[in-house]
C-alpha positions, 0 to 999 in steps of 0.5 A: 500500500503506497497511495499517497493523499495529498490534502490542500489547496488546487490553485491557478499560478500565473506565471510570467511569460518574460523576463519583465513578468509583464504577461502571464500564463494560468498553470495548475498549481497549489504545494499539495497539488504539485506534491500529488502529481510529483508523486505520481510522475514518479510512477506511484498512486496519489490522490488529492483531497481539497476544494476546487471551484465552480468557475472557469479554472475548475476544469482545467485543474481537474483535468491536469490532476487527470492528466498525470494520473491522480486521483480526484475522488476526493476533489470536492466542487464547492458551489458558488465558489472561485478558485484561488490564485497567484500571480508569481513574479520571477527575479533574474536567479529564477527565485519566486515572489507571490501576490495571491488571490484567495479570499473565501475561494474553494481551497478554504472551503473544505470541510470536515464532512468531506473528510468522511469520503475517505477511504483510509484503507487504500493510504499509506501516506497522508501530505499536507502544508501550511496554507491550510493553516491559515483560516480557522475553518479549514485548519480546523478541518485540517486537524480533524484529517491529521486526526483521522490519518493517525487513528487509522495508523498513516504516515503523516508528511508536513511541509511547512512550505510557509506563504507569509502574505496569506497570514492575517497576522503572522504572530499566528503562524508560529503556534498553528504550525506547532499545534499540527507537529504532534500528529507528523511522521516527518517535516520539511522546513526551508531554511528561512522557514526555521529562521522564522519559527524559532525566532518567533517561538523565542528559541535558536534553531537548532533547539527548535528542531531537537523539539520537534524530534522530541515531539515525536517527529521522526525526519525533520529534512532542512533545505537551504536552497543551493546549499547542503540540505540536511535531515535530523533524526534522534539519533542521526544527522546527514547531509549532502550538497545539491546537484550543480544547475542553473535554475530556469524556475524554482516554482516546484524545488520543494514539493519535488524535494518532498515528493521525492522523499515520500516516493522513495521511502514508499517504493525505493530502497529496502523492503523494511516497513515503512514505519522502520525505514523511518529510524533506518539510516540507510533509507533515510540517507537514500531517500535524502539523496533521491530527494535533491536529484528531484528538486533539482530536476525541477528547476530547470524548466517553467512552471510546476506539474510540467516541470516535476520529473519523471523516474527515469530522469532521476535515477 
């Protein structure tokens, strides 16, 4: 069983269509999203859980989910509403800057009912990310999905993937990304992300990923950009440069990183369970390594779905 559910937001990225982000092109998008499609062209099962509206977009997301072979039983049309959207502006090195549109759209209209389609039975994994976070109403249906995902014994993957402007008032975020720790398996965090959290949470940073281990965490992987990444386990640390590229676009480093992650832990290296590889070094260290080959991968074309890598490109 390596079906991976992917829970969160479905949104249209307009991206830039020249070096002055003076015209743009509407991509299916949304973190989550993109972790579900990296997953699949990866070639294993993923299914996306989330909102999608009624408007004119929410074909075209149906429809590119389908494309790459995620399953949609549990996209929910919710009437009357819109689909969210960003506008994403492109600096000269290829990082990312966001304006987003998303007030009361689709993705924050989950709710807890639709949480009671699932079928638990056929998930090994259950992915999230903060954008879930950041209303009271959908975090809360957030929750009740960690919930659900723990009670029925899943690995639960969090990458924190923090988008600040969508934040009422970023003095929230430090304390509801915190109260979802004690359901994951494992959490992803960027380097600024870390930053950001423990400075807000009046700690260093290196004591605020020993918390979240003896939280019960079991992988905390940092990524750094270009630099080294590293993963925190209890009782082991590594870490390994990534690959040398030179970066069209960004937009989808981190969900490949995750997706890869979650991919290889499930379908690659030894035939330990899933649970086991976890606290196993070797397949820890292995799924780091497969990890960064795909993030990499990911930044040398445009756009997010297109973009992620298929297996052939990363073994």
């Amino acid at each position: 069983m390596t079906k991976l559910l992917c829970l969160g937001e479905l949104l249209i990225d307009m991206l830039p269509q020249d070096a002055n982000n003076s015209a743009y092109l509407p991509i299916p998008g949304g973190a989550p999203a993109n972790v579900a499609v990296g997953y699949a062209k990866l070639g294993a099962e993923a299914a996306f859980c989330g909102g999608k509206g009624d408007d004119h977009f929410a074909n075209q997301l149906s429809n590119a989910l389908a494309q790459y072979n995620v399953n949609t039983d549990y996209l929910f049309t919710i009437a009357g509403s819109q689909t969210a959207m960003v506008i994403v502006s492109l600096d000269e090195t290829g990082e990312r800057s966001f304006g987003f549109y998303r007030h009361n759209t689709a993705d924050v209209l989950l709710t807890q009912a639709h949480l009671a389609h699932i079928n638990w039975q056929e998930i090994s994994t259950l992915h999230f990310c903060s954008n879930t976070l950041t209303e009271s109403a959908i975090a809360n249906t957030t929750v009740k999905a960690l919930e659900l995902a723990k009670a029925n014994n899943k690995l639960v993957s969090f990458d924190v993937n923090l988008r600040y402007s969508l934040w009422e008032n970023t003095n929230d975020i430090a304390s509801n990304v915190k109260a979802c720790y004690t359901y994951c398996d494992i959490v992803k965090l960027s380097r600024d992300e870390l930053n950001f959290l423990a400075q807000h949470s009046d700690t260093t940073s290196d004591d605020y990923i020993q918390m979240l281990l003896n939280t019960g965490v079991k992988l905390v992987f940092l990524t750094d950009g270009p630099e080294p990444a590293t993963v925190y386990h209890s009782a082991f640390t590594l870490n390994e440069s990534a690959p040398k590229i030179n970066a069209v676009d960004t937009t989808s480093a981190g969900d490949a990183f995750i997706a890869g992650v979650l991919y290889y832990l499930n379908n690659l290296g030894s035939d330990l369970p899933l649970a086991d590889k976890l606290n196993d070094k070797a397949s820890v260290k292995g799924a780091l390594h497969f990890a960064l080959k795909c993030g990499s991968k990911a930044c040398l074309a445009k756009g997010a779905f297109p973009a992620l890598p298929v297996l052939a490109d990363v073994l």
